[in-house]
N, C-alpha and C positions, 0 to 999 in steps of 0.2 A: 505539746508533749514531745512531738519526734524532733524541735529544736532543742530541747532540754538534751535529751538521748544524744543527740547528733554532735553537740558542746562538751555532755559526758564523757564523750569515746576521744574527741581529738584530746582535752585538759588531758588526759588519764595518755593518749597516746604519747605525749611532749613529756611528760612525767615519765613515764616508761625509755624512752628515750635517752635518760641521763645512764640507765644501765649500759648503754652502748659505748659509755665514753672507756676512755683510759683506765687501768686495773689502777695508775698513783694517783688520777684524781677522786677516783672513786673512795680509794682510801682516806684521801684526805675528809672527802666529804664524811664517809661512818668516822672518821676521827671527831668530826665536829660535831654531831650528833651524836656521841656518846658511845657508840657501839663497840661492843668486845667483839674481837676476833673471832671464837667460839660463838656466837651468833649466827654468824654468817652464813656459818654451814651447813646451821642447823635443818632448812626446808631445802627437801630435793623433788623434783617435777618429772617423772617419768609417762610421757600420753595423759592420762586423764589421772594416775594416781599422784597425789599427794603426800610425801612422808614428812614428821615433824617429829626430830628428836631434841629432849629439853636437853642441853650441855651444861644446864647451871646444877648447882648443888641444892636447888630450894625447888618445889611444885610452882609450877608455873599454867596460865591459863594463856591459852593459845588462842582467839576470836577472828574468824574469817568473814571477810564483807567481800560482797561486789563491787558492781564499778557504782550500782546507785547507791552506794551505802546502807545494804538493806546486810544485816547479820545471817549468817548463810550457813555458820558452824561455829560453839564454840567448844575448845578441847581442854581438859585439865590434866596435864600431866606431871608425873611426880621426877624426882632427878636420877636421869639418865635413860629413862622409859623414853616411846617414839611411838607412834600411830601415824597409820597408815588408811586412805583414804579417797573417793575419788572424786571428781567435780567435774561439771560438765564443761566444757570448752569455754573459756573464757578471760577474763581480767580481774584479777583477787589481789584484794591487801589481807594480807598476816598479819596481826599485832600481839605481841608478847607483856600480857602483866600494865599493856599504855606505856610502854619501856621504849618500845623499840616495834619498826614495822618493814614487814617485805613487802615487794610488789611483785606478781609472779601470772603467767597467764600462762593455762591452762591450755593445750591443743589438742 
């Protein structure tokens, strides 16, 4: 079990890692994965809170995982609403609708 955990944390570290690169290759990447601009902005990370504002024009379901992929929250919000929220110190993917997903860790 602590090799599982141990494999979890580096995969998810290497993954994390691409957010460190360059602001044009980054873009290029959300270009190739579909992502709108207006997305991007959307989750902000201040200490342990969480905010998430929908920038679409349509209700959107917001689902938080960990790093084991266990579901940890999930949010539905209508367009232009935002919730606010806090999680314990850690390593979270955000997924939008199966649209689109952040990676964002918590300290």
């Amino acid at each position: 079990m602590r090799r599982i955990f141990t494999l979890a944390i580096i995969t998810l570290h290497f993954a994390l890692a691409s957010l460190a690169m360059e602001p044009e290759v980054r873009m290029i990447q959300q270009q190739h994965q579909a992502i709108e601009a207006n997305d991007a902005d959307c989750i902000t990370v201040s200490n342990q809170t969480v905010t998430i504002t929908n920038n679409t024009s349509d209700t959107c379901t917001f689902s938080i995982y960990c790093v084991t992929g266990q579901a940890v929250k999930t949010i539905r919000l209508g367009a232009g609403n935002h919730a606010s929220f806090e999680l314990p110190k850690g390593f979270y993917v955000i997924k939008c609708n199966n649209d689109w997903s952040r990676k964002i860790i918590v300290r």
